[in-house]
C-alpha positions as CSV (number, residue, x, y, z in Angstrom):
1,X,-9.8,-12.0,10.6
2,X,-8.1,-9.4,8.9
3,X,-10.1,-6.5,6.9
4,X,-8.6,-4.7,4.2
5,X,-9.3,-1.7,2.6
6,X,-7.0,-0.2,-0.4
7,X,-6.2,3.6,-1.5
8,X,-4.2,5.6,-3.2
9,X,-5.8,4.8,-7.0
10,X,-7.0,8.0,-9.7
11,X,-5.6,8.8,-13.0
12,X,-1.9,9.5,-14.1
13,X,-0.4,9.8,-17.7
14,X,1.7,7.1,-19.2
15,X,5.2,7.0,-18.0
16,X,3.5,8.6,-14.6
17,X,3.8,6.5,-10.9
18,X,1.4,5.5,-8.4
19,X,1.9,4.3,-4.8
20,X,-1.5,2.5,-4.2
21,X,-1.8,1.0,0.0
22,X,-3.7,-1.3,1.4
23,X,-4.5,-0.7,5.1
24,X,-5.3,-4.5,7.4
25,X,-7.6,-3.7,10.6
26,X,-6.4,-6.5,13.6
27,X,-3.9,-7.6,15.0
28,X,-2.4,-10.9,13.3
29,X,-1.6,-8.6,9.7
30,X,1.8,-9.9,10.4
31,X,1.2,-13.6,10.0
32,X,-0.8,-13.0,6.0
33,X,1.3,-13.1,3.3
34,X,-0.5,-10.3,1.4
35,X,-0.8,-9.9,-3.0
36,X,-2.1,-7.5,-5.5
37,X,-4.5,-8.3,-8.2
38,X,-5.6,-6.4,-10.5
39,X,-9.3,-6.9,-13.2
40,X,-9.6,-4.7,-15.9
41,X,-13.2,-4.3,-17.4
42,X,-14.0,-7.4,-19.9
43,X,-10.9,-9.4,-18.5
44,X,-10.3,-11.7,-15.7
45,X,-8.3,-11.1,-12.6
46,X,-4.6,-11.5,-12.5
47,X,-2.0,-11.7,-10.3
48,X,0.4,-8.3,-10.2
49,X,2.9,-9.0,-7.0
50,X,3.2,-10.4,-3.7
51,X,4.9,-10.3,-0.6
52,X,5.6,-12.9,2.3
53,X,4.9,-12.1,5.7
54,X,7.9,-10.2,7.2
55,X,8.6,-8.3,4.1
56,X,12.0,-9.7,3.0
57,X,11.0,-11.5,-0.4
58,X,8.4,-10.9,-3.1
59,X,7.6,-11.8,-6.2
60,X,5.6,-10.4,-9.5
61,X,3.9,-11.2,-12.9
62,X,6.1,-11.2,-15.9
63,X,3.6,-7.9,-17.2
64,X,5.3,-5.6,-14.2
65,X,8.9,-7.0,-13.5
66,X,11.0,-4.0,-13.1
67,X,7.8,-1.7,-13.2
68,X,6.0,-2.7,-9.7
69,X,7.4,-3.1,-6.6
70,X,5.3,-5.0,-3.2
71,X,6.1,-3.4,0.3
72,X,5.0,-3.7,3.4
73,X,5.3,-2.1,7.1
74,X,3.7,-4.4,9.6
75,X,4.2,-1.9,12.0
76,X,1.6,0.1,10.2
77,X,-0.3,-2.8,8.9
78,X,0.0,-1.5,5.5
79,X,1.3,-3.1,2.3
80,X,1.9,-0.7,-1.0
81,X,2.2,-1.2,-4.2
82,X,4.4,1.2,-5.8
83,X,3.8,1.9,-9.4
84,X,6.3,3.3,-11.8
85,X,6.4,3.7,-16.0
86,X,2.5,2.8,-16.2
87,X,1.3,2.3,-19.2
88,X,-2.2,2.3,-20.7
89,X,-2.8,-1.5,-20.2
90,X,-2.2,-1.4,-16.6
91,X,-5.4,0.2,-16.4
92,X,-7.6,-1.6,-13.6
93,X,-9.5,-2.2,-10.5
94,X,-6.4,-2.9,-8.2
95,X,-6.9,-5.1,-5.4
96,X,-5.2,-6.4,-2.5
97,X,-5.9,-10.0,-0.4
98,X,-4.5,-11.7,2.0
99,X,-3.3,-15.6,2.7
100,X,-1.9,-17.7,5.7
101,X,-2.5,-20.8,3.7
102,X,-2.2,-21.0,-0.2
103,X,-5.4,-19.5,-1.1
104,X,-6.3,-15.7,-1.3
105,X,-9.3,-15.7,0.6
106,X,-9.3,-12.2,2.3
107,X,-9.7,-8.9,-0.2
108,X,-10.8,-5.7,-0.1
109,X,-12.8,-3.4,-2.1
110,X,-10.4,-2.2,-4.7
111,X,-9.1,0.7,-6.4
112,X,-9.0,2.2,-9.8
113,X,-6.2,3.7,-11.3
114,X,-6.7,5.0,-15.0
115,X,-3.6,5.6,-17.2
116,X,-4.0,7.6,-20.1
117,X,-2.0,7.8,-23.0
């Protein structure tokens, strides 16, 4: 079973960029597709991006197309989310989870990141 644990969050001005990571303990990181979520106070949690298990396609909410971009480097067992243009409203408790089967059913503690205007 894979553990998670994210970095990388703080507080950047609008228009800034932030690389957040998520770091897997084990050895099977390679066979989760891995996502990023994010949960802003008073809202519920939504999908930001994801990536499939090698790396080589990933997808991402309508909110941060052409904003956010998924990576990952199995060799590392790390996935990023790098963060670019932010913008006040992507203010949020980032977190990232992994899947073999459909569901998200491994997370980790999250992160915040703060954008000010």
């Amino acid at each position: 079973q894979v553990q998670l644990v994210e970095s990388g969050g703080g507080l950047v001005q609008a228009g800034g960029s932030l690389r957040l990571s998520c770091e897997a303990s084990g050895r099977t990181f390679s066979s989760y597709a891995m996502g990023w979520f994010r949960q802003a106070p008073g809202k519920e949690r939504e999908f930001v991006g994801a990536i499939n298990r090698s790396g080589s396609s990933s997808y991402y909410a309508d909110s941060v197309k052409g904003r956010f971009t998924v990576s990952r480097d199995n060799d590392k067992n790390t996935v990023y989310l790098q963060m670019n243009s932010l913008k006040p409203e992507d203010t949020a408790v980032y977190y990232c989870a992994a899947r073999i089967k459909l569901q998200y059913d491994i997370w980790g503690q999250g992160t915040q990141v703060t954008v000010s205007s």
